[in-house]
C-alpha positions as MATLAB code, in Angstrom:
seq = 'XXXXXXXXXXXXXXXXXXXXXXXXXXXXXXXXXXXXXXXXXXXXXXXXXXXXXXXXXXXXXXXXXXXXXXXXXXXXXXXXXXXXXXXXXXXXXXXXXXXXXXXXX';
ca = [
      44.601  184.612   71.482;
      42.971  185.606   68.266;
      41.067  183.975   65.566;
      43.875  183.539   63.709;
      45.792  181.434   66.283;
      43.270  179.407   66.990;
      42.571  178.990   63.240;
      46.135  177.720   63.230;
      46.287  175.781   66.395;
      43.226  173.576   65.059;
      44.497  173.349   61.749;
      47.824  171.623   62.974;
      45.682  169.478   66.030;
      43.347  168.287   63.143;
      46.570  167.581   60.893;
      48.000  165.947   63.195;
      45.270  163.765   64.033;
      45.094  162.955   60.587;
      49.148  161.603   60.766;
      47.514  159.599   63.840;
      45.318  157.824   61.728;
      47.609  157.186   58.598;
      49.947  155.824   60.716;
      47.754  153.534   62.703;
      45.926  152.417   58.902;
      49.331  151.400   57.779;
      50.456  149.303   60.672;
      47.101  147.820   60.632;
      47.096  147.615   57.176;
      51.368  146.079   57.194;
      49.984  143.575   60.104;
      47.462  142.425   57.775;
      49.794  142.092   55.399;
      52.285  139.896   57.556;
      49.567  137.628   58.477;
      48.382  137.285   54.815;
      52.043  136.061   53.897;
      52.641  134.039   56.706;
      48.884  132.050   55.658;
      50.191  131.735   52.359;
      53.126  130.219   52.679;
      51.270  127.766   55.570;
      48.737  127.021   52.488;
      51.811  126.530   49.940;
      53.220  123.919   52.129;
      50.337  122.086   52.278;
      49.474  122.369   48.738;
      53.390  120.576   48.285;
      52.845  118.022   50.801;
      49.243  116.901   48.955;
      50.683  117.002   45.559;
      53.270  114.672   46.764;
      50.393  112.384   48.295;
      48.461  112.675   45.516;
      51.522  111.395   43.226;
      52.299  108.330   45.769;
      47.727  107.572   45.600;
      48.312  107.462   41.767;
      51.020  104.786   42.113;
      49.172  102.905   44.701;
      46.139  103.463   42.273;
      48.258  101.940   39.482;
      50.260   98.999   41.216;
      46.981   98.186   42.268;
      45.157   98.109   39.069;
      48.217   96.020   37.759;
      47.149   93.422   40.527;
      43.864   93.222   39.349;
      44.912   92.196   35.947;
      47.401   89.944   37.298;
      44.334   88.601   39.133;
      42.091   88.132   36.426;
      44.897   86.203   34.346;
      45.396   83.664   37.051;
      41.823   83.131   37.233;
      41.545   82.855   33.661;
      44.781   80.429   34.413;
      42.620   78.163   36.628;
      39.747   77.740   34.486;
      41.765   75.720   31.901;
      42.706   72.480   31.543;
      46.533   72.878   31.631;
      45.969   74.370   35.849;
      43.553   71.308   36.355;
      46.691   68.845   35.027;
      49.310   70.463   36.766;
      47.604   70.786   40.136;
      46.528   67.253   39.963;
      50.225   65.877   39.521;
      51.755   68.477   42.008;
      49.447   68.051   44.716;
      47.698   64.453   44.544;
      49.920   62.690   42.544;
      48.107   62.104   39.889;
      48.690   60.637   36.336;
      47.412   59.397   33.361;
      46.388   55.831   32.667;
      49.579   55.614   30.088;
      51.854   57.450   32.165;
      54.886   56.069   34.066;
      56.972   57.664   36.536;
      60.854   56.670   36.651;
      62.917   57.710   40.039;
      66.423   58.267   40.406;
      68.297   56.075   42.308;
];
């Protein structure tokens, strides 16, 4: 064996190593990869399933700010004197003093 050879012989053990380690950074670096994609497509389906959520809270938000108005009409309803009347005939019978009621026979 002569300098040469062995010149040679380490030249193609150290290239060779060096094919070693390219491959193994590219499969570590395509498994990476992989698992990147298959997180961001988890995230993306999350990120549709809380927009949709988010839409439905906005309607809830807004159905129940239209109650609230509805609300405060009725009680602004029940403060006047046209509630007090019709309460008072609906539910105790009430009437005025020049009033008559006529039945149906």
């Amino acid at each position: 064996m002569t300098v040469v050879q062995g010149t040679v012989n380490s030249r193609q053990i150290t290239a060779k190593r060096r094919r070693t380690r390219r491959g193994i950074v590219f499969i570590l670096f395509a498994v990476i990869l992989v698992t990147l994609l298959c997180q961001l497509r988890s995230l993306y389906g999350k990120y549709r399933t809380y927009r949709v959520r988010e839409a439905t809270v906005k309607e809830q938000i807004a159905a129940a700010k239209e109650k609230q108005q509805d609300l405060k009409d009725y009680e602004k309803y029940t403060k006047t004197r046209e509630y007090t009347e019709s309460t008072a005939r609906s539910k105790l019978g009430l009437l005025y003093d020049n009033e008559k009621i006529f039945k149906e026979k």
